[in-house]
C-alpha positions in Angstrom: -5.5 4.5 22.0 -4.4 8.0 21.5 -4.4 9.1 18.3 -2.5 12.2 18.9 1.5 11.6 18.9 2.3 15.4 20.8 0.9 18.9 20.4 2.8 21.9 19.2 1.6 25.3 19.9 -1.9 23.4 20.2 -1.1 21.7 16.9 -2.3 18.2 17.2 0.4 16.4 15.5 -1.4 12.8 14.4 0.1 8.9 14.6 -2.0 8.3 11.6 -0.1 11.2 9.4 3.2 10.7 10.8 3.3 7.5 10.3 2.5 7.6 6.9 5.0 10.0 6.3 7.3 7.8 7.9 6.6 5.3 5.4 6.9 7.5 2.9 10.4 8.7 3.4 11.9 5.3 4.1 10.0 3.9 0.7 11.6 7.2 -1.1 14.7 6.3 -0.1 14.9 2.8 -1.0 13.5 3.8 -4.5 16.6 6.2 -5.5 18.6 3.5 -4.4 17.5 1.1 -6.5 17.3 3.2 -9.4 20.6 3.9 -9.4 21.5 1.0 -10.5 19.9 1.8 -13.9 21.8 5.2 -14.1 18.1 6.8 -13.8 19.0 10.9 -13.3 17.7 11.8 -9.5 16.1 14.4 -10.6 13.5 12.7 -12.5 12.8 9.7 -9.9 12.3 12.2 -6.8 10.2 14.3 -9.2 8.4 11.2 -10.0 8.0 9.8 -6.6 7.1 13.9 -5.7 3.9 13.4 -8.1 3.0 9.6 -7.6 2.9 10.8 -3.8 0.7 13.5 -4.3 -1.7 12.2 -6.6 -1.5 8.8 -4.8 -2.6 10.3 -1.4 -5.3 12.2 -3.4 -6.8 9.2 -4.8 -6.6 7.0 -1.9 -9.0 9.6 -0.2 -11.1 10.4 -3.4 -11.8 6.6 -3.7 -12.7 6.3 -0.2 -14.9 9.4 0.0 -16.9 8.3 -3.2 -17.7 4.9 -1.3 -19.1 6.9 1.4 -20.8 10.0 -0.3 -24.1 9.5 1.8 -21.8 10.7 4.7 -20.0 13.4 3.2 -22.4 14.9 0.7 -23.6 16.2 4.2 -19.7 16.9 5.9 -17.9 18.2 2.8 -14.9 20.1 5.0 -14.4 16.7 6.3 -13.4 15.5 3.0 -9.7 16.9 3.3 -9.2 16.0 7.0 -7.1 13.0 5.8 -5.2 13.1 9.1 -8.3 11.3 10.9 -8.3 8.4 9.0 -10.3 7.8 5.6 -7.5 6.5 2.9 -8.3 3.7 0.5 -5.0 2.0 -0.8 -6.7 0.7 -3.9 -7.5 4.4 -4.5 -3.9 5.0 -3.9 -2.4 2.6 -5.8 -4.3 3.2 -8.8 -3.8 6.8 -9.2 0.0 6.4 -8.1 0.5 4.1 -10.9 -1.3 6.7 -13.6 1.0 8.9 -12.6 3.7 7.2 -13.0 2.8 5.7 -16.3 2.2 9.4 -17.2 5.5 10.7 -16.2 7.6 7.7 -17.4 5.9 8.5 -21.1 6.7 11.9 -21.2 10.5 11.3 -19.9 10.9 8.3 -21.9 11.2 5.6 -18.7 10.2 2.3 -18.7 7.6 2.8 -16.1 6.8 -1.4 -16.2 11.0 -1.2 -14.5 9.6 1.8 -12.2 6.8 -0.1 -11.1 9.5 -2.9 -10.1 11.4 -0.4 -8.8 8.6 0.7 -6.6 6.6 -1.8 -5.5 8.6 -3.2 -2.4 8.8 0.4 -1.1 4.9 0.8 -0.9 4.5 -2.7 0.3 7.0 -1.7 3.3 5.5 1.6 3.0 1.8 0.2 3.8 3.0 -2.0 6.3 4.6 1.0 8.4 1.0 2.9 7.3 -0.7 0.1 9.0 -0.1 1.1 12.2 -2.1 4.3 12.1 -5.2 2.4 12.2 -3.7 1.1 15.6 -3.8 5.0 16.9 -7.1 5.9 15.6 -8.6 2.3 16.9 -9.7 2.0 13.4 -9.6 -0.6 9.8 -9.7 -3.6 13.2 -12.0 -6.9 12.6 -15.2 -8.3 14.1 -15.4 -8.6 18.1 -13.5 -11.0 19.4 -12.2 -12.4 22.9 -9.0 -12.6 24.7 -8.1 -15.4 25.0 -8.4 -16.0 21.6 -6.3 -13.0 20.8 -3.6 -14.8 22.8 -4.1 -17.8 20.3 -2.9 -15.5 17.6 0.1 -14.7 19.1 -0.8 -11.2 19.3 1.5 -8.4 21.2 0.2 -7.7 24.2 0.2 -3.9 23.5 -1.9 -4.6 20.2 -4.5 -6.7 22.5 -4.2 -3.5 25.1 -5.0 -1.1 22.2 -7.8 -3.3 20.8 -9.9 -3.1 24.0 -12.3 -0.6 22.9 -15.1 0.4 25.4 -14.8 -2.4 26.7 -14.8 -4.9 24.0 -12.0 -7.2 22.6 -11.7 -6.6 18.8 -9.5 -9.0 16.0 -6.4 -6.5 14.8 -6.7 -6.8 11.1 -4.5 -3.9 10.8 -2.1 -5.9 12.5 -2.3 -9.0 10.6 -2.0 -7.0 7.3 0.6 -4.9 8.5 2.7 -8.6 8.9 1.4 -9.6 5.5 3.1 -6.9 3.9 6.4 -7.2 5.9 6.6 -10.4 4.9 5.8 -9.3 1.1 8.3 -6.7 1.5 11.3 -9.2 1.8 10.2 -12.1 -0.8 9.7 -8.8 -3.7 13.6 -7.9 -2.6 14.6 -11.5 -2.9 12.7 -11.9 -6.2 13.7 -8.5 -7.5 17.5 -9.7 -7.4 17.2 -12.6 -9.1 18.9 -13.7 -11.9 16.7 -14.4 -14.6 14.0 -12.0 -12.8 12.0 -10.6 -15.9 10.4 -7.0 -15.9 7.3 -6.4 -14.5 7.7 -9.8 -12.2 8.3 -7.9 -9.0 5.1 -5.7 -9.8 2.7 -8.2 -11.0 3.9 -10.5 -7.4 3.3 -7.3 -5.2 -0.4 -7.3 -6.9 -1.1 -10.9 -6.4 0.7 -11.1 -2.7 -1.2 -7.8 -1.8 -4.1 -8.8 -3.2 -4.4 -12.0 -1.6 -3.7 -11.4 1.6 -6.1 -8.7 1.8 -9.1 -10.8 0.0 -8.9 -12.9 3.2 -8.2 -9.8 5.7 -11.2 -8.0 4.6 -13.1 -11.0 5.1 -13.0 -10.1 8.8 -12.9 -6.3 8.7 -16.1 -4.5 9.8 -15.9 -1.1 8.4 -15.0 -2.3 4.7 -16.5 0.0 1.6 -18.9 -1.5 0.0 -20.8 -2.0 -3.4 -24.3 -3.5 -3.0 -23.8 -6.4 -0.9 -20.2 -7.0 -1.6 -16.8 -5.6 0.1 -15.3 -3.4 -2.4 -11.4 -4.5 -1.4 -12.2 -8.3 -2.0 -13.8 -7.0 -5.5 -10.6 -5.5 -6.4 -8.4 -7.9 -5.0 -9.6 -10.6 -6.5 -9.6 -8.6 -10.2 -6.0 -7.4 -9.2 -4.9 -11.2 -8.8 -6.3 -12.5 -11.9 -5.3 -10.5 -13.7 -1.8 -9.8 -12.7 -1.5 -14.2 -12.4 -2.5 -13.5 -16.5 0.4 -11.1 -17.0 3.1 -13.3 -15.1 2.3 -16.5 -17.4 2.6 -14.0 -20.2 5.7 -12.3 -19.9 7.2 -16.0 -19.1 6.0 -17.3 -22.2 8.5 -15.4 -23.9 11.6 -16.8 -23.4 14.1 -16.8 -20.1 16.5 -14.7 -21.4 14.4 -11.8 -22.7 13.6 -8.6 -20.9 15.7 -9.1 -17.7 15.0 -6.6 -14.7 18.7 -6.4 -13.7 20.1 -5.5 -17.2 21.4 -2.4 -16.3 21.4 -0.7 -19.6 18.0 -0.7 -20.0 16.7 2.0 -17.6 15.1 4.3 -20.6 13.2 3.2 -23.3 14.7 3.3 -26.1 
């Protein structure tokens, strides 16, 4: 595939970037929507989504470079060259949710309701990011054949763009891009139900996320790695646990208590 979408001025304009940008606008979108349903001021939730962006995208590469320092103690101005490829959505997801966290404190939001508010933008937001890896033949699983991409159902286009000198190649990006599509729609239906408690919606994003890509990166041949074990299944599997642990929790405390869509309750207070 061509990882360049068009040229400016000879300005490589990148699939990869653009289509993480992409995802970024429509997931920005959706999140002042939602939070105006909790009279949140726009000001501070583009301000907020401005820094979890930021900070998100920085982590997501710091967290991948620091997995692969024996390459780039040796190609340092290659650290920043995000556009190629080289984000880790752990990374990402961690330091997006620091900032949030950090930001809710010091303007007095709830940042567990942010995190609702959130999550089924990044999960629709990765999905659309997904396809990046297409482009820069990239984040794709163990060689494969044909005809048993056919089996899969898989696009022909995707099978087209996973020949890659001259070898057949399983399209996890694909797969996971799917996962979180279908993700993206049960957090919306779960997030607008009735008796839907705060935090729910983020602690099902972590366990859908989490478990779909345990079994992705099962299959993945360019995962980052800690000794002898894939880093992503590591922190999926943590990730799971221990957002399973925080669901029973917050539903041992009554059904009435702590509703997501009680509109009054936007701030702490």
């Amino acid at each position: 595939m061509n990882p360049v979408m068009f040229s400016i001025l000879g300005v490589e304009v990148k699939w990869y970037s653009m289509l993480i940008l992409i995802g970024i606008i429509i997931g920005v979108l959706l999140v002042i929507k939602e939070s105006k349903k909790f009279k949140i001021p726009y000001d501070d939730i583009f301000n907020m989504c401005f820094y979890a962006i930021i900070f998100g995208i920085i982590g997501a590469r710091l967290y991948y470079v620091l997995f692969n320092l024996s390459y780039y103690r040796y190609n340092l101005l290659e650290i920043i060259e995000i556009w190629n490829g080289g984000l880790a959505i752990h990374g990402g997801i961690i330091a997006g949710a620091l900032t949030v966290i950090v930001y809710a404190k010091k303007h007095h939001l709830n940042f567990i309701r942010l995190f609702d508010i959130v999550t089924p933008s990044l999960i629709l937001a990765q999905a659309i990011g997904r396809w990046g890896n297409f482009f820069n033949s990239e984040a794709h699983g163990f060689a494969t054949t044909l005809v048993e991409l056919q089996k899969y159902y898989v696009p022909e286009f995707v099978i087209k763009g996973m020949y890659i000198n001259g070898v057949y190649y399983l399209p996890t990006f694909y797969f996971e891009s799917l996962w979180c599509l279908l993700g993206f729609i049960i957090l919306l239906i779960i997030r607008n139900l009735k008796y839907n408690k705060v935090g729910t919606t983020s602690a099902i994003y972590l366990m859908w996320y989490s478990f779909g890509r345990f079994f992705i990166e099962a299959w993945r041949t360019d995962s980052l790695m800690l000794g002898g074990f894939k880093v992503a299944q590591l922190v999926s599997a943590t990730l799971f646990i221990s957002s399973l642990i925080y669901l029973i929790y917050i539903y041992s405390r009554g059904k009435y208590t702590n509703l997501y869509n009680d509109i009054n309750k936007g701030r702490v207070n």
